[in-house]
C-alpha positions in Angstrom: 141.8 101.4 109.0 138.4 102.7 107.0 140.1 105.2 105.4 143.4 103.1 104.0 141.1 100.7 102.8 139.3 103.3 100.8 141.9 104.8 99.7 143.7 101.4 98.3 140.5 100.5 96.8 140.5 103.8 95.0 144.2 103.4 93.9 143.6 100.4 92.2 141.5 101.8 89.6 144.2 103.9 88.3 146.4 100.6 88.9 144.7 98.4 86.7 143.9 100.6 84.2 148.0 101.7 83.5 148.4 97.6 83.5 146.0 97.3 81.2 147.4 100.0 78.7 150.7 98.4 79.5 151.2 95.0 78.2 148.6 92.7 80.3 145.5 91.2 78.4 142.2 91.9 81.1 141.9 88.3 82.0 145.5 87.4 82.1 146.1 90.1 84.2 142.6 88.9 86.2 144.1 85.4 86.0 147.7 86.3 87.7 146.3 88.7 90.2 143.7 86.1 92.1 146.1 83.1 91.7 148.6 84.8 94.1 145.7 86.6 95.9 144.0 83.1 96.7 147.4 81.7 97.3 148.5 84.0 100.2 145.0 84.9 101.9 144.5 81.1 102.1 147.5 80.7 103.6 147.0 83.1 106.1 143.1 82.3 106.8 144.1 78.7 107.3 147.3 80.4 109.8 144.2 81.9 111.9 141.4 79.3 111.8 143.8 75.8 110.8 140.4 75.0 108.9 138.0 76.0 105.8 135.4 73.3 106.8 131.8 74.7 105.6 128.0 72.7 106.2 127.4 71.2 103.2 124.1 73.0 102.6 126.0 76.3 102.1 128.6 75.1 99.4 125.8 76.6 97.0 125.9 79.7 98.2 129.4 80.1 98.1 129.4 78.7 94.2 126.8 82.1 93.6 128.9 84.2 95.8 132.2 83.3 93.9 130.6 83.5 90.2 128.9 87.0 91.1 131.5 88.2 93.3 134.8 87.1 91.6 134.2 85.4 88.0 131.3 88.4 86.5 132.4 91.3 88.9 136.4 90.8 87.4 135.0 90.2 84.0 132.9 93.3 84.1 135.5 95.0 86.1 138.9 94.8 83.7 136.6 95.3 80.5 135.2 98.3 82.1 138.6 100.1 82.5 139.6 97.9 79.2 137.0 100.0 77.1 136.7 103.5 79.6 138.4 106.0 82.0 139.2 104.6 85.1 137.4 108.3 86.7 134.2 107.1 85.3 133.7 103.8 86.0 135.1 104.9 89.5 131.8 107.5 90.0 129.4 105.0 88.6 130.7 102.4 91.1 129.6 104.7 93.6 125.8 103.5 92.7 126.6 100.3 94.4 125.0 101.0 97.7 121.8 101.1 95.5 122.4 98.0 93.5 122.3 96.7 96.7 119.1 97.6 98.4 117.2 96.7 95.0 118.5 93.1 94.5 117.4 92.7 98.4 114.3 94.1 97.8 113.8 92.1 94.7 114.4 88.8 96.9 112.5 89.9 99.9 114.9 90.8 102.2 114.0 94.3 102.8 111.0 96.8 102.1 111.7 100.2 100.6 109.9 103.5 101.6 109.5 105.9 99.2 112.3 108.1 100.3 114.2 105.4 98.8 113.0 105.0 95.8 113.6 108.9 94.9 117.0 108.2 96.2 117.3 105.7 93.8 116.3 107.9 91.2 118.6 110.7 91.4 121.6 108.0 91.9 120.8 106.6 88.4 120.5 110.0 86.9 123.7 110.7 88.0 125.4 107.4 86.5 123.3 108.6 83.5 124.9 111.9 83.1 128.1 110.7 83.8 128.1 108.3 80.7 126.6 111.3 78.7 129.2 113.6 79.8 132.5 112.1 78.7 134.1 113.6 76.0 132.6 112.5 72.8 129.4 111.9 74.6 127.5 108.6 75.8 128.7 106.9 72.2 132.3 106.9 73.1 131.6 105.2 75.9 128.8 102.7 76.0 130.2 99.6 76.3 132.7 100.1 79.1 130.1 102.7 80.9 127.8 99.5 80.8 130.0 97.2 81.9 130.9 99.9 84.8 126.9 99.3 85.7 127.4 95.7 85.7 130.4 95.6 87.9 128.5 97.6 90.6 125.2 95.1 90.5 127.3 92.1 90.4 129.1 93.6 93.5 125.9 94.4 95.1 124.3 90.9 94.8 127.8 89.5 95.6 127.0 91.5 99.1 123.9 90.0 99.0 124.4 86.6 98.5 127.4 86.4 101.4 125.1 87.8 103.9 123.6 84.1 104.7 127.0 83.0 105.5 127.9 86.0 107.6 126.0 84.6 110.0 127.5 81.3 110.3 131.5 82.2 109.2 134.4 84.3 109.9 135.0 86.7 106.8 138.5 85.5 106.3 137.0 82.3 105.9 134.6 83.4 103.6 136.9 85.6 102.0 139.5 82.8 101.4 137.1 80.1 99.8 135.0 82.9 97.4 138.6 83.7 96.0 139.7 79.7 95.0 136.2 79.4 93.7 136.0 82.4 91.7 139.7 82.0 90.7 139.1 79.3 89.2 136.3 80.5 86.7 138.6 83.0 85.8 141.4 81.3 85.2 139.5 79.4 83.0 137.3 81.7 81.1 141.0 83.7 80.8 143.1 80.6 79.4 143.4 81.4 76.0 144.7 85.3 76.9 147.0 83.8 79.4 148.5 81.4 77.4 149.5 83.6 75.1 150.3 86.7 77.5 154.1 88.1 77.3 155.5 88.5 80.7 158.4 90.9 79.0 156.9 93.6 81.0 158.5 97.0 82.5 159.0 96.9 86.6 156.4 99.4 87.3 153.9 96.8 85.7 155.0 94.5 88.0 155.1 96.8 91.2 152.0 97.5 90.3 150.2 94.0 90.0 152.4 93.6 93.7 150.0 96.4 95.1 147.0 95.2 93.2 147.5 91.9 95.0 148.8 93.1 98.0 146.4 96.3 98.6 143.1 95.5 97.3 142.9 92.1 98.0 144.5 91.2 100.7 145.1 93.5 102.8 141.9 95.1 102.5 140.2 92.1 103.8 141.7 92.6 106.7 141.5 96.1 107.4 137.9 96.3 106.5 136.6 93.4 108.8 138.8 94.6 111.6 137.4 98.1 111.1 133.7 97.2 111.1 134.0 95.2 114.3 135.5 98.1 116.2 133.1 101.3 114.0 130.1 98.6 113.4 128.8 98.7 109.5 126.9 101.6 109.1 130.0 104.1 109.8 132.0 101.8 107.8 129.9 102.0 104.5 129.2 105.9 104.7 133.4 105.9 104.8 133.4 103.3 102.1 131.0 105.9 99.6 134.4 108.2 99.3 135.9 105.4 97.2 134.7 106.6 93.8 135.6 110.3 94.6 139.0 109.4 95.4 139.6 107.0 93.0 138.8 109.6 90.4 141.2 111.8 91.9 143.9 109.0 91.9 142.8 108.8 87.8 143.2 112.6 87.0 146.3 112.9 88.9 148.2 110.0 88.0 146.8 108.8 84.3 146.1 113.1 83.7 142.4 111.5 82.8 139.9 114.5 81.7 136.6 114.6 83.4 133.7 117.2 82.9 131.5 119.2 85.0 128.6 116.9 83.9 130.7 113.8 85.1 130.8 115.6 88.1 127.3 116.5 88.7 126.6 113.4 88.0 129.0 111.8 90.9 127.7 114.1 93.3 124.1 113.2 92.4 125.1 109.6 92.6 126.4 110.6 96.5 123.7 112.8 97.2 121.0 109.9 96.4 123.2 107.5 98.5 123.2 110.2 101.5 118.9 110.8 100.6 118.7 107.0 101.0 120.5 106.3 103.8 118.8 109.4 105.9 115.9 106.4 106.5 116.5 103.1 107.6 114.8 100.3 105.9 112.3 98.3 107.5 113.3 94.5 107.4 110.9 92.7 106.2 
């Protein structure tokens, strides 16, 4: 179950960006995908737990988690591939795991040893040789390279900010309320794009926005909550840090994407500072 959710998280990199190059405006596309996402996983959390009912003191918290998690991660997300390869913004997505630990340090949730903070240190330089790399160096690249770094923080304090109601939830039921909310900014931050999208587009657009929905968000959900019950989180996430060497596979093969030996270096520094910091277990604070 860990490894088909990697690897159709890694597909849909490659996914979106051939929709994207196809006929579909980012948030029009962004807009479509989560309205039938939210639409079936709803359907079938409500089929499991017959209710969404939430304390009323942790509405807020599911606001932040849908505006980091949904409305900015998609926005950075589609623009990323909109403006880059879909090989790099896969490797610097693989500096999540760091993302992570610093917005919990940042708000006191964990303490960092030193060990850590090296780790930290040859993940960025990897993300940074990875812009630099691409072919017409880091000019060619900066906005979507940038926006690639904001998809992966907004994901990490997405992580974050759920955590709270891990402990109170069901995923699903998590799951299905963070995709109405954040649908809904999306929708409409993406009205005017939508409006005027064609929908005079070839079938493999289509099958592909059917796997986009389909795969990486909803099916996933499942798999991956299933699969850290049974493994517990830890094996899960080391699994999950293949996703950005895979996906760039997925991208060379299918879209014929170039990708240097510096990008690559810099992917397996990215990896290398993710296995440096996880050799060390943080001390909660």
């Amino acid at each position: 179950m860990l490894l088909a959710t990697v690897v159709l998280w890694a597909l849909n990199f490659t996914v979106t960006k051939y929709v994207l190059q196809h006929g579909f405006q980012p948030l029009a596309y962004s807009t479509v995908r989560y309205g039938i996402a939210t639409i079936i996983f709803t359907w079938f959390t409500f089929g499991v737990e017959r209710s969404f009912q939430v304390r009323r003191q942790h509405i807020w918290l599911l606001v932040v988690a849908a505006a980091l998690g949904i409305w900015l991660n998609q926005l950075s997300y589609v623009y990323a591939l909109e403006y880059s390869n879909a090989s790099t913004i896969a490797l610097i997505l693989g500096a999540t795991p760091i993302f992570t630990a610093l917005i919990a340090f940042a708000i006191g949730l964990e303490r960092l040893h030193t060990r850590f903070w090296i780790a930290a240190a040859v993940s960025f330089a990897g993300v940074g040789l990875i812009a630099l790399g691409k072919s017409g160096g880091v000019s060619g690249s900066l906005k979507g390279d940038a926006l690639g770094v904001a998809t992966a923080a907004t994901w990490a304090a997405y992580t974050v900010a759920i955590a709270p109601l891990m402990r109170s939830y069901s995923p699903y039921r998590i799951s299905a309320l963070v995709l109405a909310i954040g649908w809904v900014a999306v929708a409409v931050t993406g009205i005017s794009q939508t409006a005027h999208q064609s929908f005079d587009l070839s079938t493999l657009v289509w099958v592909c926005l059917a796997y986009a929905v389909l795969g990486p968000l909803v099916l996933t959900n499942v798999l991956w909550f299933k699969a850290v019950s049974r493994v517990g989180p830890s094996r899960a996430t080391l699994v999950a840090n293949l996703q950005p060497f895979i996906a760039a596979v997925f991208a060379l093969v299918l879209l014929s994407e170039s990708i240097t030996p510096l990008q690559v270096a810099g992917g397996l520094l990215i990896g290398g500072g993710i296995l440096l910091a996880r050799r060390r277990r943080v001390a909660p604070a």
